[in-house]
C-alpha positions as CSV (number, residue, x, y, z in Angstrom):
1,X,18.6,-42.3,-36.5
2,X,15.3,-43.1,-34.6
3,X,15.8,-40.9,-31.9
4,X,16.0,-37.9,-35.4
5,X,12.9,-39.6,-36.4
6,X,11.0,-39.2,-33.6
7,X,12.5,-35.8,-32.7
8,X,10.7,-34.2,-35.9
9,X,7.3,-36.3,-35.6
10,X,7.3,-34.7,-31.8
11,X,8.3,-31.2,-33.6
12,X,6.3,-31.5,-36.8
13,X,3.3,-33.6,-35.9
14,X,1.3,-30.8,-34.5
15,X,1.3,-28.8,-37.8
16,X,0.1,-32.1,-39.7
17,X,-3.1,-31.3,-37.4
18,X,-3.8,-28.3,-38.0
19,X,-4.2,-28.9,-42.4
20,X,-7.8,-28.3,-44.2
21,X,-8.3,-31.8,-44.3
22,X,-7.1,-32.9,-40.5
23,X,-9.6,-30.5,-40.5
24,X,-12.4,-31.5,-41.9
25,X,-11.9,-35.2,-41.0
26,X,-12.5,-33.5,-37.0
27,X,-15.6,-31.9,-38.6
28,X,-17.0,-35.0,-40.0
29,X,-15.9,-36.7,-36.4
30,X,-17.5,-34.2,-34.2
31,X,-20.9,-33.2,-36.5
32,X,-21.3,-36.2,-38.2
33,X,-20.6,-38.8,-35.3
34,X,-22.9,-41.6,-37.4
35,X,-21.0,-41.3,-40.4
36,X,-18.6,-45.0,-41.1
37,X,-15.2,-45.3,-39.4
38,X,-11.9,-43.9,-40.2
39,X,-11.3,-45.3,-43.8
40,X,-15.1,-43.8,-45.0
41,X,-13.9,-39.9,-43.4
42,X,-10.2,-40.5,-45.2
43,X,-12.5,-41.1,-48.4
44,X,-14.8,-38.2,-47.9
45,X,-11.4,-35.8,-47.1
46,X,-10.1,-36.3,-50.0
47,X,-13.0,-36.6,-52.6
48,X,-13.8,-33.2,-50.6
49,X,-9.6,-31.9,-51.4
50,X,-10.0,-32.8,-54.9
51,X,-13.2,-31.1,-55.4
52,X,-12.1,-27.8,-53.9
53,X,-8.5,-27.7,-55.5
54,X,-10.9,-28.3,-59.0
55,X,-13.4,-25.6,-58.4
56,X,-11.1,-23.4,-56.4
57,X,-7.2,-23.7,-58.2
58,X,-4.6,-20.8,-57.4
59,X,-5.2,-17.1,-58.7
60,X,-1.3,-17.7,-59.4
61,X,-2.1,-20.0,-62.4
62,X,-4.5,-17.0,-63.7
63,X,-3.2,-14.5,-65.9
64,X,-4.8,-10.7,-66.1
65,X,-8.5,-10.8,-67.3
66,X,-8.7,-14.8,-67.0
67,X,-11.8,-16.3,-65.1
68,X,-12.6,-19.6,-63.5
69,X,-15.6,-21.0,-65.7
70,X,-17.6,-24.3,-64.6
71,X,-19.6,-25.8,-68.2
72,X,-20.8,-29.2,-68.2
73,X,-18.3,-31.9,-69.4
74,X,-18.1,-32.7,-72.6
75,X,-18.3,-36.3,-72.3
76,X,-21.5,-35.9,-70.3
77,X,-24.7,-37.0,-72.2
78,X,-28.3,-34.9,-71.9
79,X,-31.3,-36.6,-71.4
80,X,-35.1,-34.7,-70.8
81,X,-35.6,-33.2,-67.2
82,X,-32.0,-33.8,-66.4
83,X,-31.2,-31.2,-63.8
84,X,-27.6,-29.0,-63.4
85,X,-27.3,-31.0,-60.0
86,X,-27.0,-34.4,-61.7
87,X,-24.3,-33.1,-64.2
88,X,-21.0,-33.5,-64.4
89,X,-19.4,-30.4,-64.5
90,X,-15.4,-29.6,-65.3
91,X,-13.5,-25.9,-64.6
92,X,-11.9,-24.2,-67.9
């Protein structure tokens, strides 16, 4: 049963490097050399993942004439000066 194993992580493994977030993790190793060690880039990958699969979900789960719409979150308060940048948005 190893020897199975090991067969499909030699046959497999190379797709499981070639994902958005194997790579982006290279893009943060090679352009951002100064950035933290493994466990800070595995944090950034997928606080980046979530953050695209929000703002950018499947066209499939869209039906004819439905948009993507980012509004501030209604649990978010206002305050004077507060710019777009430092609120919290959510997609309808």
């Amino acid at each position: 049963m190893k020897g199975a194993t090991s067969n499909l992580a030699a046959q497999f493994g190379p797709l499981q490097r070639k994902t958005f977030n194997a790579a982006l993790a290279h893009f943060f190793v090679t352009q951002c050399p100064q950035m933290g060690g493994d466990l800070t880039r595995k944090v950034l990958v997928i606080k980046v993942q979530e953050l695209v699969e929000e703002f950018y979900p499947p066209h499939t789960h869209l039906r004819m004439g439905q948009v993507m719409w980012q509004a501030v979150d209604e649990t978010e308060t206002s305050s004077y000066g507060k710019s777009i940048e430092r609120t919290r948005l959510k997609s309808f």
